[in-house]
Backbone as ProteinMPNN parsed JSONL, in Angstrom:
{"seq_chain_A": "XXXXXXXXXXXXXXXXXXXXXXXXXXXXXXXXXXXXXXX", "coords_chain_A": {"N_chain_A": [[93.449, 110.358, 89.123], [91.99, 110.496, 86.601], [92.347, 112.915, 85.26], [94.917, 113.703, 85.366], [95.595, 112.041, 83.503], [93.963, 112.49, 81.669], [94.99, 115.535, 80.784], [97.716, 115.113, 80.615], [98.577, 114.439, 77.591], [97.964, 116.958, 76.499], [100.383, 118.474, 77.553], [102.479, 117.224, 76.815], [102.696, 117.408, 74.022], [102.516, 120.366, 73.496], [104.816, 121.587, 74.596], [106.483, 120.167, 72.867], [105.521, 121.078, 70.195], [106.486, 123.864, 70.95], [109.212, 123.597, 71.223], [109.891, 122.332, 68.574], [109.324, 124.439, 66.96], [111.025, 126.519, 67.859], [113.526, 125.179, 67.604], [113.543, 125.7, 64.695], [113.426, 128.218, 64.639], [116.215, 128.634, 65.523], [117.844, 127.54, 64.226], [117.279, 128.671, 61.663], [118.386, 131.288, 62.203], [120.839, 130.965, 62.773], [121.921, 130.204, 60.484], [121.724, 132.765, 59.362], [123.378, 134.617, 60.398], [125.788, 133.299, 59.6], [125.556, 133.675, 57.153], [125.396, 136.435, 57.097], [127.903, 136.714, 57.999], [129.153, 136.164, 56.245], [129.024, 137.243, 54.153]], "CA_chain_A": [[94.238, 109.682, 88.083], [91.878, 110.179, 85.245], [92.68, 114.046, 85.136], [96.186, 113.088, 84.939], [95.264, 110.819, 82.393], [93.511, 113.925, 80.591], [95.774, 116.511, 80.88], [99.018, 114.554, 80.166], [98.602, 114.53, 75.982], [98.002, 118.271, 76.108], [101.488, 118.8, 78.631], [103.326, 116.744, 76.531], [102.298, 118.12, 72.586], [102.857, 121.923, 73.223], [106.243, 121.935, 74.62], [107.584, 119.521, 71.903], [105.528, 122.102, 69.158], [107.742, 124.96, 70.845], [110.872, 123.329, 71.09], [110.329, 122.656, 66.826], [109.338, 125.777, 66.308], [112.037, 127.393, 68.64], [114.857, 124.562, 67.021], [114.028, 125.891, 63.405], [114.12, 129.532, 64.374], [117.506, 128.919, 65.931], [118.729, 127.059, 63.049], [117.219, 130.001, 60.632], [118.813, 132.873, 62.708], [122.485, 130.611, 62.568], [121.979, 130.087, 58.905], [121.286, 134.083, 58.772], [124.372, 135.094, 61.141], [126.795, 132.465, 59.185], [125.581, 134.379, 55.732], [126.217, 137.609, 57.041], [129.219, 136.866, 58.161], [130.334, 135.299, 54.964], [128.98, 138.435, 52.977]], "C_chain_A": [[93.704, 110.033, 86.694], [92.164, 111.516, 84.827], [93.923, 114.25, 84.959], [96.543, 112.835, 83.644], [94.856, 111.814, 81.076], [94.438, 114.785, 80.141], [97.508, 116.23, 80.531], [99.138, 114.75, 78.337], [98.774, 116.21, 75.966], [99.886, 118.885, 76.655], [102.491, 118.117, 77.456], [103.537, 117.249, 74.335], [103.009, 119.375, 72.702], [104.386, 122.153, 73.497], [107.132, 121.22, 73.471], [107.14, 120.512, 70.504], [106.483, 123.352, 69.378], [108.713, 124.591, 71.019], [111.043, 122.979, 69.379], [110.539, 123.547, 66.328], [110.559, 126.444, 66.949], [113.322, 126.555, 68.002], [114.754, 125.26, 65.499], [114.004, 127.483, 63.491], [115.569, 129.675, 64.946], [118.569, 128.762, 64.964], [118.419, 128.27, 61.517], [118.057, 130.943, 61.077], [120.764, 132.276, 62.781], [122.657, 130.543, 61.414], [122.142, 131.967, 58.651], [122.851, 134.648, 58.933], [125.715, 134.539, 60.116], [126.73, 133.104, 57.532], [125.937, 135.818, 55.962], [127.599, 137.561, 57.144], [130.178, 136.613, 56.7], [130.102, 136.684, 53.689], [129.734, 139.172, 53.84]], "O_chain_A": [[94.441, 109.99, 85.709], [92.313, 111.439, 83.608], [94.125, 115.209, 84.214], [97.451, 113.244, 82.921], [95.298, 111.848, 79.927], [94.689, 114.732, 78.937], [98.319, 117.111, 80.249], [100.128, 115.405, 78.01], [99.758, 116.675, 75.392], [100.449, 119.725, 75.953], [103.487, 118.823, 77.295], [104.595, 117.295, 73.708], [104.057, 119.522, 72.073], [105.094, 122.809, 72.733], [108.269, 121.597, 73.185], [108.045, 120.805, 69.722], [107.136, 123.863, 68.468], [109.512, 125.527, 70.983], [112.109, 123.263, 68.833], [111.428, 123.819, 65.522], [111.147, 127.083, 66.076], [114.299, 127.287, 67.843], [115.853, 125.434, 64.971], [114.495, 128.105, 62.549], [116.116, 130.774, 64.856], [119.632, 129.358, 64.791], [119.219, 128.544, 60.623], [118.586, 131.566, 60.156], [121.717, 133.054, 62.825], [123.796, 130.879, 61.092], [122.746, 132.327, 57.64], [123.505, 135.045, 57.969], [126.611, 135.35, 59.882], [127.708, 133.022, 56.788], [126.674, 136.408, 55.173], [128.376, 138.253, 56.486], [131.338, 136.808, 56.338], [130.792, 136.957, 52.707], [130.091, 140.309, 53.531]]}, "name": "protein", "num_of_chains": 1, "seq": "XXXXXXXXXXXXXXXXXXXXXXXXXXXXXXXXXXXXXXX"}
């Protein structure tokens, strides 16, 4: 349990840092696509 207990904070941090980082390069690269298109 207490390894659980350990290892849970780390499991739960990194995937929510790459889903920010991966939501604001999606939202940069639609911002990019939506300016080319418009130039």
């Amino acid at each position: 349990m207490s390894i659980d207990h350990n290892t849970r904070p780390f499991a739960k941090h990194r995937p929510a840092a790459f889903f920010v980082v991966a939501e604001q390069l999606l939202d940069f690269l639609h911002h990019g696509v939506m300016f080319i298109c418009l130039a």
